[in-house]
C-alpha positions as CSV (number, residue, x, y, z in Angstrom):
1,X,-187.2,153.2,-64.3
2,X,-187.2,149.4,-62.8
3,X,-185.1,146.8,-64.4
4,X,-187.9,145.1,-65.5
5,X,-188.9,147.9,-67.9
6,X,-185.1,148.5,-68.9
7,X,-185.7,144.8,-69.9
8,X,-188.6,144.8,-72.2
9,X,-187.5,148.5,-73.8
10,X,-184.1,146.5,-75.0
11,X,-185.9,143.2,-76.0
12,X,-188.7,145.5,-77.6
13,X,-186.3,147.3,-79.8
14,X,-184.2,144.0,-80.5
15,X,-187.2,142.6,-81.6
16,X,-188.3,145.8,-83.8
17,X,-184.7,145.8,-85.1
18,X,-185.1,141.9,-86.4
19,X,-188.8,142.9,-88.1
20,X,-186.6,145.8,-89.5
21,X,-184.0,143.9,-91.2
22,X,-186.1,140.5,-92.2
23,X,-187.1,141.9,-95.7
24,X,-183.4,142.4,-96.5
25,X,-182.3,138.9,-95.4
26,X,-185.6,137.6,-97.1
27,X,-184.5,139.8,-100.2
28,X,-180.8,138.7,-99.9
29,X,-180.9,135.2,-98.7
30,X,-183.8,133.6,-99.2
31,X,-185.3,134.7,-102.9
32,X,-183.2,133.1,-105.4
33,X,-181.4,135.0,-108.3
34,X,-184.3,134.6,-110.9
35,X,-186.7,135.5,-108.3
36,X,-184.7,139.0,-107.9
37,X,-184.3,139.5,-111.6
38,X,-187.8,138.9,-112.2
39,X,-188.9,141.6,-109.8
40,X,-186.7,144.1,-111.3
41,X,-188.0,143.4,-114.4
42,X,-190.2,146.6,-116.1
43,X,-194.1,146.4,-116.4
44,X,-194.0,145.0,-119.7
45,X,-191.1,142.1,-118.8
46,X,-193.3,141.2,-115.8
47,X,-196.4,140.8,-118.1
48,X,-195.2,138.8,-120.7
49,X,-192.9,136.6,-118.2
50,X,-196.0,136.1,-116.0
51,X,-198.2,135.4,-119.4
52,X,-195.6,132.9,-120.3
53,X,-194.9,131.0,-117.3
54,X,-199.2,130.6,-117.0
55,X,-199.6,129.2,-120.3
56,X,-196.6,126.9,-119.1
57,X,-198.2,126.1,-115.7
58,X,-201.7,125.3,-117.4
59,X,-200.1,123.1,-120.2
60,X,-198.6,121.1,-117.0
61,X,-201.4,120.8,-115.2
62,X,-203.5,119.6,-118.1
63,X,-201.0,116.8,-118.7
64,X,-201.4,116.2,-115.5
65,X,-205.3,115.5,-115.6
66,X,-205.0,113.7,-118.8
67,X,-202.6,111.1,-117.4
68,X,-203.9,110.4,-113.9
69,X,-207.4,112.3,-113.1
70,X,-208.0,111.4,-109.8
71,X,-204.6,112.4,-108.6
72,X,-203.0,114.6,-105.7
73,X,-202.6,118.4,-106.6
74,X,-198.7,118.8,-106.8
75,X,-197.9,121.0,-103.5
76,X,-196.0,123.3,-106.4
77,X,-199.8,123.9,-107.5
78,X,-201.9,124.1,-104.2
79,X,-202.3,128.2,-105.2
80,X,-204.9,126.1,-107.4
81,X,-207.0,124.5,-104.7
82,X,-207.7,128.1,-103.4
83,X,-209.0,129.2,-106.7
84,X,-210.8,126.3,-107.2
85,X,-212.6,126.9,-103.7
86,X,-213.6,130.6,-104.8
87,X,-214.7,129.5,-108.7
88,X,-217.3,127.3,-106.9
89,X,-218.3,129.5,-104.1
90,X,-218.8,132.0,-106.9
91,X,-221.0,129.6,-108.6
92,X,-223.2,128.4,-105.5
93,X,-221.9,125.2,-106.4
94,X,-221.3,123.0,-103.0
95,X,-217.4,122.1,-102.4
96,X,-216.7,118.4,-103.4
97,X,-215.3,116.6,-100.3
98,X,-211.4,115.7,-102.5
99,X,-209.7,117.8,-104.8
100,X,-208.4,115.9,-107.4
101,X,-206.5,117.2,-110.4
102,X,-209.7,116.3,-112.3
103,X,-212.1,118.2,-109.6
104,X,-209.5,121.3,-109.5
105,X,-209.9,122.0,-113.7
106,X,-213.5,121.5,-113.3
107,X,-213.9,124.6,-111.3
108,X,-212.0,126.8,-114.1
109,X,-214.2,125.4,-117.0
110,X,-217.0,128.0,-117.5
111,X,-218.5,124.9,-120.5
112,X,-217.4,122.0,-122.5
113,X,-215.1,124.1,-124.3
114,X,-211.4,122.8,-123.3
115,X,-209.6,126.0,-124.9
116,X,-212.4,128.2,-122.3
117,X,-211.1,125.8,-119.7
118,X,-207.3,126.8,-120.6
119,X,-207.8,130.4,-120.7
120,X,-209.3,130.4,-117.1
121,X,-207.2,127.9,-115.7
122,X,-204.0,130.2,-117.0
123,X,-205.4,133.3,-115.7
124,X,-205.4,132.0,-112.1
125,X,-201.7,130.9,-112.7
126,X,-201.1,134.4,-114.0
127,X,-202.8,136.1,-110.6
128,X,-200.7,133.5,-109.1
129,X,-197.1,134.4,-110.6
130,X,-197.6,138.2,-111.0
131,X,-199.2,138.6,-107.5
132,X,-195.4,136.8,-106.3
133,X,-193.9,139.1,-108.2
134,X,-195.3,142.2,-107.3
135,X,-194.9,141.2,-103.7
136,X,-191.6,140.9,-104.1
137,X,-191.1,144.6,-105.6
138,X,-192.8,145.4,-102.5
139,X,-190.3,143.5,-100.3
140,X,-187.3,145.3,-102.5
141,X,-188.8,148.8,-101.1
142,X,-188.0,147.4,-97.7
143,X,-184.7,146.5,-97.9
144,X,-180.8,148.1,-97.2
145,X,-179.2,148.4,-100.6
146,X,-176.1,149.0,-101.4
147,X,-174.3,151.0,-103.5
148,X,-172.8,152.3,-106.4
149,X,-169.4,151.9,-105.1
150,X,-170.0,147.9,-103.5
151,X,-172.7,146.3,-105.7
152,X,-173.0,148.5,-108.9
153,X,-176.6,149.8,-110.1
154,X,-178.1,150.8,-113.5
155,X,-176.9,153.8,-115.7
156,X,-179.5,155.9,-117.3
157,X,-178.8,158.3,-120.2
158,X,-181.4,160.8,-120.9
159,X,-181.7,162.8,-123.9
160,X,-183.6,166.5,-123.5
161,X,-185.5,166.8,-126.6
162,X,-184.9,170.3,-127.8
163,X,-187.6,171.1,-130.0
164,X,-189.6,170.6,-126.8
165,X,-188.7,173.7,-125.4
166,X,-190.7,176.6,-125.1
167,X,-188.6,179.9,-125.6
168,X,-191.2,183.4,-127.0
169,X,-190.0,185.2,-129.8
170,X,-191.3,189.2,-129.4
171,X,-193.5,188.7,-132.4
172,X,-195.9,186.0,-129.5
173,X,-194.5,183.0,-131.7
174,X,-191.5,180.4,-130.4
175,X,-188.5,180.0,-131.5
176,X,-187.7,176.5,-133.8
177,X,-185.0,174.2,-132.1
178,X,-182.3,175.7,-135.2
179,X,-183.3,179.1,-133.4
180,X,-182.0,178.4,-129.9
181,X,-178.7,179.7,-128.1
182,X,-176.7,177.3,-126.3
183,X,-177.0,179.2,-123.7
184,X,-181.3,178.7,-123.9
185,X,-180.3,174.7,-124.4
186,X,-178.4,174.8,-121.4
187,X,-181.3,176.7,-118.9
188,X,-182.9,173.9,-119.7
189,X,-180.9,170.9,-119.3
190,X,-180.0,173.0,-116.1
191,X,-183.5,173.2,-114.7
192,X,-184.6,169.7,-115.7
193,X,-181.3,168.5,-113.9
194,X,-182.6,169.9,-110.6
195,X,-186.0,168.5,-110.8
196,X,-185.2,165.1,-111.6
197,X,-182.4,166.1,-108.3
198,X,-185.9,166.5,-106.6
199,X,-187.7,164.2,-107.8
200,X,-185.0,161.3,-106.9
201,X,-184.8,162.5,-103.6
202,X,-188.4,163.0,-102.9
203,X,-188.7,158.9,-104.3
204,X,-186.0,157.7,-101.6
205,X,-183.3,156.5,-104.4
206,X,-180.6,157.4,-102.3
207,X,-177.3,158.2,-102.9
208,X,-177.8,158.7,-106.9
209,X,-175.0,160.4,-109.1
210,X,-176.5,162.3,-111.4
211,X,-174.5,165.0,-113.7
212,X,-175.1,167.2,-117.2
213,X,-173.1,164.9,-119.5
214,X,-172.7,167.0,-123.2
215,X,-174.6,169.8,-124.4
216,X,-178.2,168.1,-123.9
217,X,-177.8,164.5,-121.8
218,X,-178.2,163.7,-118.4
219,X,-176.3,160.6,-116.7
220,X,-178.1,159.1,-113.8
221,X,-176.6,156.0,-111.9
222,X,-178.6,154.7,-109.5
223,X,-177.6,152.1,-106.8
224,X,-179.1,148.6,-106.7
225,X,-180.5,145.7,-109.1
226,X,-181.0,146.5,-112.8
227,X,-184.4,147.9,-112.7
228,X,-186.3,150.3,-114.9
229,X,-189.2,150.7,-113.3
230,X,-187.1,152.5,-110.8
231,X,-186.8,155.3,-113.9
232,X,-190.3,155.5,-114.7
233,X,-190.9,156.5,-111.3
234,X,-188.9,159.6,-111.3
235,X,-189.6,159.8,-115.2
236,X,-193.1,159.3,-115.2
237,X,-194.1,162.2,-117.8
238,X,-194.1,166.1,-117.5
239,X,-196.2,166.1,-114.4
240,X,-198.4,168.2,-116.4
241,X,-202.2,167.8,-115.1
242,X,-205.2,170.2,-116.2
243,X,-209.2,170.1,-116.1
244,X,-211.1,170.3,-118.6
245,X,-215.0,170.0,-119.5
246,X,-216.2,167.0,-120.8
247,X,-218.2,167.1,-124.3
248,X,-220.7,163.8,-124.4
249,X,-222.7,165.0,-127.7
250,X,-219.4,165.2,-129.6
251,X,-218.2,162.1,-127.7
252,X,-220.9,159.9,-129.0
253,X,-220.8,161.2,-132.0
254,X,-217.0,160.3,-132.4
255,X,-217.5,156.9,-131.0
256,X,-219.9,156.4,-133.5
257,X,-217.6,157.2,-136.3
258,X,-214.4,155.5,-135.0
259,X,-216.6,152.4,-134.3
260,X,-217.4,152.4,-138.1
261,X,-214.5,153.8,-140.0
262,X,-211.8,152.7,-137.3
263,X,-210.2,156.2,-136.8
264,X,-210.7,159.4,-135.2
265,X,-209.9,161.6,-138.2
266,X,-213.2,163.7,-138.0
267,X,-212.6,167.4,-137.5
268,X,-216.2,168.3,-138.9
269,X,-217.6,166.6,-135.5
270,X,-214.3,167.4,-133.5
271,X,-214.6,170.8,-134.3
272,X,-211.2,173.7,-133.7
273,X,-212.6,174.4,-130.0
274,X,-212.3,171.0,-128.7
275,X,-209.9,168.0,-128.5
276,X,-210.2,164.2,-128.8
277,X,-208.1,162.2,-126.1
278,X,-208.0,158.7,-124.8
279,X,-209.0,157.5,-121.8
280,X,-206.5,155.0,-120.5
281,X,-207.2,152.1,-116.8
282,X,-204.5,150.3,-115.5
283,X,-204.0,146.5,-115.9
284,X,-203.3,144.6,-112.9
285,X,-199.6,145.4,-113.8
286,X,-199.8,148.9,-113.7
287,X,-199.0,149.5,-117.5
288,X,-202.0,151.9,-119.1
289,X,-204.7,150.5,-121.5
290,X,-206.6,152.4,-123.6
291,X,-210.6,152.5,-123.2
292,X,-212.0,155.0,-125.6
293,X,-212.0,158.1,-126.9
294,X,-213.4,161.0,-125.0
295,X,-213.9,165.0,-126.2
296,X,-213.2,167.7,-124.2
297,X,-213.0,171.6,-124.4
298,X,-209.1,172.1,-125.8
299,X,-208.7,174.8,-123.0
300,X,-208.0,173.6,-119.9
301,X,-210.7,175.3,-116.7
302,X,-207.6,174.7,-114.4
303,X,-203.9,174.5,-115.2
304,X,-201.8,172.1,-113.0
305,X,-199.8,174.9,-112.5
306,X,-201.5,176.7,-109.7
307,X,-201.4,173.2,-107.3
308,X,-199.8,174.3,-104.2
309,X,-199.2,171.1,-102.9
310,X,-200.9,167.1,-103.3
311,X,-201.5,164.1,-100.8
312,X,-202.8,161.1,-101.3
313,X,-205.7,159.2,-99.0
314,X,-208.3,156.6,-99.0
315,X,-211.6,156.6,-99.6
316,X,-213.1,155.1,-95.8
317,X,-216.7,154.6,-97.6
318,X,-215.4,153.2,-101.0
319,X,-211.9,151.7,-100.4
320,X,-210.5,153.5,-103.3
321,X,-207.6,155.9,-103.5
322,X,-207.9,159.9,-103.6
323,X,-205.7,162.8,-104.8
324,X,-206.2,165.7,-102.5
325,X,-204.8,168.8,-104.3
326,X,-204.7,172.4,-102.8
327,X,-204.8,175.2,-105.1
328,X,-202.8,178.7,-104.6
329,X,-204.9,182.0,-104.0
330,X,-205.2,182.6,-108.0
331,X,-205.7,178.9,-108.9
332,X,-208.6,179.1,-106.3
333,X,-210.6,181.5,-108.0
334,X,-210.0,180.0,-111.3
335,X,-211.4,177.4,-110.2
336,X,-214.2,178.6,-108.6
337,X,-215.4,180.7,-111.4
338,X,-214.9,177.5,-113.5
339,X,-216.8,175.0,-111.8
340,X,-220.0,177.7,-111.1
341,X,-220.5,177.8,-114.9
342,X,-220.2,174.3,-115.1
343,X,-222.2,172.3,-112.3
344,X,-223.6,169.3,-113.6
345,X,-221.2,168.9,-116.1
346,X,-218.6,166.2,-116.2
347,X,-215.0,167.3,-115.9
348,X,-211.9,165.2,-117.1
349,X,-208.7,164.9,-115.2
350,X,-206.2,165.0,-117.7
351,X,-202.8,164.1,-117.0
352,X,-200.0,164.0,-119.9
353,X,-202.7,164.0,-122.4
354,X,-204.2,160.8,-120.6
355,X,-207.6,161.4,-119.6
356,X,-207.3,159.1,-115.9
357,X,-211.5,160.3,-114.6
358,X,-214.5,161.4,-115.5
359,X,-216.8,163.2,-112.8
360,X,-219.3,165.6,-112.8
361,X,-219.3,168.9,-111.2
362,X,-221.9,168.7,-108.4
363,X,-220.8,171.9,-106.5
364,X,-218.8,175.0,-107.0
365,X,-214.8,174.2,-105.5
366,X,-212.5,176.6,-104.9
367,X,-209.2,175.3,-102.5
368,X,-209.1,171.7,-102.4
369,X,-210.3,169.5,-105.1
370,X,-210.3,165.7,-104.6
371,X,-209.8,163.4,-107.8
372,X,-210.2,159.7,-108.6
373,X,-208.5,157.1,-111.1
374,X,-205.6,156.5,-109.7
375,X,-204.5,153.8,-108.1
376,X,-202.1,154.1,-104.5
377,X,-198.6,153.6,-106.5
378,X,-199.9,155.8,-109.4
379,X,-201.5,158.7,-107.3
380,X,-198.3,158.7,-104.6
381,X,-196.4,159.6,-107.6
382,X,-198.2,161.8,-108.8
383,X,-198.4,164.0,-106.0
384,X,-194.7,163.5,-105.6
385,X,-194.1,164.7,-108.7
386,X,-196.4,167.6,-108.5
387,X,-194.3,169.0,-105.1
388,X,-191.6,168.9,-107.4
389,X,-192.9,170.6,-110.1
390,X,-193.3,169.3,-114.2
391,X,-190.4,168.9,-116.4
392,X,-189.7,172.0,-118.5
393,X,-188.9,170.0,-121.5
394,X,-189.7,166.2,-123.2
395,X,-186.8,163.6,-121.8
396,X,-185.8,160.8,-123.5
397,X,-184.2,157.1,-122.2
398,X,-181.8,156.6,-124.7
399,X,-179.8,154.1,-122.9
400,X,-180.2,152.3,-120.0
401,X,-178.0,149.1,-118.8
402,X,-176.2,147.6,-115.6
403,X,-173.1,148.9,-114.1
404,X,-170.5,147.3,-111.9
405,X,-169.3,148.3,-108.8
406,X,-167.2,151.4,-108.9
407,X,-164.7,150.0,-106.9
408,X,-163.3,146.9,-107.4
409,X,-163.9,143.6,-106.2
410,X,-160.0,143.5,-104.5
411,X,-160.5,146.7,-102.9
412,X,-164.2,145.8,-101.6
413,X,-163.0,142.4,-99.9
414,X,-160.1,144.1,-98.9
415,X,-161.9,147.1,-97.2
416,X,-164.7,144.9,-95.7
417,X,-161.9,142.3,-94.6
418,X,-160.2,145.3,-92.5
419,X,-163.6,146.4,-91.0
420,X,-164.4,142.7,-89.2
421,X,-160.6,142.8,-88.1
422,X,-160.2,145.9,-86.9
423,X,-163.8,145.5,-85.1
424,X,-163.0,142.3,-83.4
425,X,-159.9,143.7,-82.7
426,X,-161.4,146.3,-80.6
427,X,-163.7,143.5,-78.7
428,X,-160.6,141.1,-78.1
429,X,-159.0,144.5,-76.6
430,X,-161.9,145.7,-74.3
431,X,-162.5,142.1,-73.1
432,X,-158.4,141.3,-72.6
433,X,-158.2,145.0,-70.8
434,X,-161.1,145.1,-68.5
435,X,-162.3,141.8,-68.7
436,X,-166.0,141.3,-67.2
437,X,-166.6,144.9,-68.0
438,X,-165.5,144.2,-71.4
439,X,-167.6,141.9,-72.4
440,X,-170.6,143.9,-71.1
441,X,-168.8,146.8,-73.6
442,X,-168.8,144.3,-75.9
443,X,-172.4,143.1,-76.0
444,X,-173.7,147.2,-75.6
445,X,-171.2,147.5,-78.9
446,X,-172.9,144.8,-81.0
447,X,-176.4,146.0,-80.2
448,X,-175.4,149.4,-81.1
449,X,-174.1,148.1,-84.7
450,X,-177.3,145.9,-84.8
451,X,-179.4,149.4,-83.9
452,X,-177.8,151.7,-86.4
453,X,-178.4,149.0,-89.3
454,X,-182.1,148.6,-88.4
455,X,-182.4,152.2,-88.9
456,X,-180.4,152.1,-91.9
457,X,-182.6,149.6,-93.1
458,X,-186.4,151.1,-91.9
459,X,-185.4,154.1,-93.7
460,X,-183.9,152.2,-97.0
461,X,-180.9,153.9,-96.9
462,X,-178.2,153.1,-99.4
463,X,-175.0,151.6,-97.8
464,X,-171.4,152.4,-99.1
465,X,-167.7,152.8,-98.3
466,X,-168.5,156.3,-96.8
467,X,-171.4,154.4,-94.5
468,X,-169.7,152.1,-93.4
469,X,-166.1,154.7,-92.6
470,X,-169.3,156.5,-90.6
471,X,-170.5,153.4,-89.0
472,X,-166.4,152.2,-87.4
473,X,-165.9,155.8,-86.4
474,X,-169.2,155.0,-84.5
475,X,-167.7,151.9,-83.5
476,X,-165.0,154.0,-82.3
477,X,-166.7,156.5,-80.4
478,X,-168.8,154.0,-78.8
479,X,-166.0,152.6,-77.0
480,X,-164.5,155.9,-76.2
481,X,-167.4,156.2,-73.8
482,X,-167.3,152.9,-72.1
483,X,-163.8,153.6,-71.4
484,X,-164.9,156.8,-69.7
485,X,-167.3,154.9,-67.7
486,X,-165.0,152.4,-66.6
487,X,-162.0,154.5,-65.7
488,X,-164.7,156.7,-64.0
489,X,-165.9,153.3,-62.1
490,X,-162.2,152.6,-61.0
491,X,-161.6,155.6,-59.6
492,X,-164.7,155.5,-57.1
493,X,-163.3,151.3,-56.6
494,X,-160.0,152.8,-55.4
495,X,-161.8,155.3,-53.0
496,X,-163.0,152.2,-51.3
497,X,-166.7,152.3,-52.6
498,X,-169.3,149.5,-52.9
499,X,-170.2,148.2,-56.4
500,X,-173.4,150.0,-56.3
501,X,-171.9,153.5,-55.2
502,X,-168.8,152.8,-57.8
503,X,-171.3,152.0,-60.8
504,X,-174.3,154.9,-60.5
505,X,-170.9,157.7,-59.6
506,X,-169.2,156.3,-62.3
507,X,-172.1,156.7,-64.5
508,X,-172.7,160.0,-62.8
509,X,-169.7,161.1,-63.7
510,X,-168.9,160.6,-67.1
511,X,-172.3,161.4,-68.3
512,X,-171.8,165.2,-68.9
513,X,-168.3,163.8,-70.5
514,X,-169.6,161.4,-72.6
515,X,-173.0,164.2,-73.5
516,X,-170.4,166.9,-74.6
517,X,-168.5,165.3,-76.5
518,X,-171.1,162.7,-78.5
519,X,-173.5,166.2,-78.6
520,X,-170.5,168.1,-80.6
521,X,-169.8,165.5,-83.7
522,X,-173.7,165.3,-83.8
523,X,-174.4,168.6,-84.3
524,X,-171.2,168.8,-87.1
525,X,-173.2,165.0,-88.3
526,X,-176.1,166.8,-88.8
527,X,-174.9,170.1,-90.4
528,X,-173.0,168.0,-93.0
529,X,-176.1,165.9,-94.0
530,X,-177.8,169.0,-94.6
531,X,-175.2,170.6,-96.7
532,X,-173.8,167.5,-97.9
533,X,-174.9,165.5,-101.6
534,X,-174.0,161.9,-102.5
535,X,-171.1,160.0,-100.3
536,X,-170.6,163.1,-97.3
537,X,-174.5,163.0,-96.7
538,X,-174.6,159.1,-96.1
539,X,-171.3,159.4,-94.1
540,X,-173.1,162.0,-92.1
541,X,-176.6,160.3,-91.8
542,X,-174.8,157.2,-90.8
543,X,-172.8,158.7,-88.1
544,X,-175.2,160.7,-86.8
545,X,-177.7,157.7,-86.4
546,X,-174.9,155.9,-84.9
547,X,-174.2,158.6,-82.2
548,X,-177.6,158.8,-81.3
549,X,-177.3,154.5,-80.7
550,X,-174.4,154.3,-78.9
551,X,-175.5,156.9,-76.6
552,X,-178.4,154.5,-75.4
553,X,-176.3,151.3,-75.7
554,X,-173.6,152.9,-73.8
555,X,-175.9,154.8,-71.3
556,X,-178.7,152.7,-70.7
557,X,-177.9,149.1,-71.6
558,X,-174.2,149.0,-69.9
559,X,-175.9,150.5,-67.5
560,X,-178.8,147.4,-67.3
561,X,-176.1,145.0,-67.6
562,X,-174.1,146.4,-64.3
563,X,-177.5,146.7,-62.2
564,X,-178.7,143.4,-63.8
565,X,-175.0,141.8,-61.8
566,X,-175.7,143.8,-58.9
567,X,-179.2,143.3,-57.8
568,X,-180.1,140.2,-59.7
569,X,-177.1,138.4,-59.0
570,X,-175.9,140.0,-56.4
571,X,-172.2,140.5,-57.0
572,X,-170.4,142.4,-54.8
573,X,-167.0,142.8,-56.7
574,X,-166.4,144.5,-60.4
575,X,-164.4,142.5,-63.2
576,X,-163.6,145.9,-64.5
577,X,-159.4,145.4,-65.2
578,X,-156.3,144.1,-63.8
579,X,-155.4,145.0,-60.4
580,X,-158.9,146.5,-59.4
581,X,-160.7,144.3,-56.7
């Protein structure tokens, strides 16, 4: 391997590392405090603050117009210049040759009618605001949080709803919620508890605490920014989804009614064998709104129970986003059986007694059946929360708020204050003790920090105390094989050896030494993050990351760095320690 490709591998992953962390600095350092709490607002906050803050921004602008009408677009406003261009592209209208203020609200009037012209102009400042918003949710996704113990995070409580669950009595009925033993209450806090364990995993919130707290609660603490949206993901529902066959005779029929009595009330056209449910779209905030009613066959053709396992896709041909589910042996021939009798019929996809599509059967399925309605967030989740299987009982939120950090702000200061000492205090050492060679330790030891961060960060790994102990015993054993490589180095110097021979025997050397030893705490690293929950996994995921880094950094770059003063400068002496020429 030349130096030249050494070169561009180090600068390629420098680089890589910087696109790594530049959503946390962005997130951290360049969004501004509201701009953060607006993003972790829910659905619902980000609606009505982005409805608010349009009808604010369209009052301005109108003010605007009304005192100078041939004046310059504020630059806080050029989003509108944009919009103007595609309301008169839209209209085959040609592009005037200024935009005005006047020319700008022209485009959003649809007639004479100034409140028509509000409504427009204030939806394309509502695109505007929610479409910052949401891209900063996206940018959160990206970024290294920290945790419970250094920044806090939101506490959840969740009730279980005990007249939810489902136990059989001998006589074929269930039991009332006065019937149940603790010990029934308990089974099922128990086995909710390890789904939502699942279910947190499976949507990368890291490093949660979550315990049984009484005889039918569940505390959750979750690291980061107060934000409940990060609940409803884990939260969303049972995960219960079934198929069922679609009714249009009785559908019309109970449109027609509900369009001229204004309720649904109508078992003579409902009839016992069928049900009546809503069909719901998604606003462009993601928050379910009703369309109509639709009836459907009250037994299910498919139960989402015999879904082996879910994945989400594109549609190349329409754009749109897909649910591929695979059904279990059984579930197969269910479903086979079921869509035979039924081609040409339409079939609802029913998920928590939301119908979310309407298609008709065109050919008999029996493994794999493919599902629209969902858009990417909505259908990632939903096959996430299929793999981990529904809720046996209804949860509740019954309280939800901001924590602070577990550990106080003394001890954090104090603990982060002793990490920068006693880490410059190992550079001051290895720079004082073998001087040149030093400083190249020094600079393979702050790339291997930078490294183990960036992957820290690409994964969106949560960072506390324990990570951070992981990353200076990193820090530590990083060092430790340097210092093998340059004792090794001054051993082949005092045999009377060249630079080159000293440097690739040196290296030669300690490799095996450095291998054994790195190879050992990886393989206890990775045993632990297995095994481990909570603080021991993200000391072990840390450490082994860090291992893995300061193998290359020590290995490969120190390595660069000597060739790089051999060949390319041409030195012929090491600045490896006192008394070594």
């Amino acid at each position: 391997m030349n130096k030249r490709f050494k070169l561009l591998l180090i600068l390629a992953l420098v680089v890589l590392g910087l696109l790594t962390l530049k959503p946390t600095y962005t997130w951290y350092r360049s969004l501004s405090e509201e701009d953060r709490a607006f993003a972790n607002e829910s659905k619902e906050g980000i609606r009505e603050k982005s409805q608010v803050k349009a009808t604010e921004g369209a009052n301005a602008v109108i003010e605007l117009v009304k005192a100078n009408p041939n004046g310059d677009v504020p630059a806080e406003y050029s989003f509108l210049v944009e919009a103007a261009k595609e309301k008169y592209k839209e209209a085959g209208v040609k592009e005037p040759e200024s935009w005005t203020l006047s020319v700008v609200l022209n485009a959003f009037k649809d007639s004479a009618d100034s409140v028509n012209s509000l409504v427009n102009l204030r939806s394309a400042f509502e695109t505007y605001y929610s479409g910052i918003v949401f891209d900063n949710k996206d940018l959160k996704n990206k970024i290294l949080k920290a945790g419970l113990d250094l920044a806090g995070g939101m506490s959840v409580v969740i009730q279980v709803d005990k007249s939810s669950i489902k136990i059989e009595k001998e006589d074929g009925t269930f039991k009332t919620e006065n019937e149940l033993t603790d010990l029934e209450i308990s089974d099922a806090v128990n086995r909710s508890l390890e789904i939502l364990n699942n279910r947190i995993d499976e949507f990368g919130l890291t490093e949660p605490n979550i315990r049984k707290q009484g005889e039918d609660q569940i505390l959750i603490e979750i690291p980061g920014d107060y934000d409940p949206a990060a609940v409803d993901t884990f939260l969303k529902g049972k995960g219960r989804l079934n198929f069922h066959i679609v009714n249009n005779e009785k559908t019309a029929e109970l449109k027609a009614f509900w369009n001229k009595n204004g309720h649904i009330n109508a078992p003579e056209i409902i009839g016992d064998d069928y049900i009546a449910l809503g069909r719901y779209a998604e606003d462009r905030y993601g928050i379910d709104q009703f369309q109509d009613y639709v009836v459907l066959e009250k037994e299910p053709g498919l139960s989402g129970t015999h879904i082996k396992s879910a994945g989400v896709y594109r549609d190349s041909m329409t754009g749109g986003t897909k649910v591929n589910f695979e059904l279990d042996s059984e579930g197969g021939d269910i479903f086979f059986d079921f869509t035979t009798a039924h081609i040409k019929e339409p079939m609802a996809v029913v998920m928590d007694d939301k119908v979310k599509s309407v298609a008709t059967i065109n050919d008999s399925i029996r493994s794999q059946v493919v599902v629209t309605g969902f858009n990417t967030e909505e259908a990632n989740n939903l096959a996430l929360i299929l793999r981990t299987a529904a809720l046996p009982v209804e949860l509740e939120v019954i309280n939800m708020q901001q924590v602070g950090a577990q550990l106080g702000q003394d001890t954090i200061t104090k603990g982060l204050y002793s990490i920068l000492y006693g880490f410059l205090a190992v550079m001051i050492f290895m720079f004082i003790y073998y001087k040149g060679a030093g400083l190249i330790a020094n600079i393979a030891l702050l790339l291997n920090l930078f490294f183990v961060i960036a992957v820290l960060a690409t994964f969106n790994m949560t960072l506390t105390m324990t990570s951070i102990a992981g990353l200076i015993l990193n820090v530590g054993m990083a060092v430790d094989a340097n210092v093998i490589i340059f004792e090794r180095i001054k051993e082949e110097i005092a045999k009377g050896k060249s630079r080159a021979q000293s440097i690739k025997t040196g290296f030669g050397r300690a490799f095996w030494t450095i291998m054994d030893a790195n190879i050992t705490t990886l393989i206890a690293a990775l045993f632990l993050s297995q095994v481990g929950k909570g603080p021991i996994k993200g000391f072990a995921v840390t450490l082994a990351i860090g291992i893995v880094s300061s193998l290359f950094t020590a290995l490969f770059v120190s390595r660069f760095l000597f060739d790089v003063g051999t060949h390319g400068l041409g030195k012929k002496k090491i600045s490896i320690g006192w008394g070594t020429k």
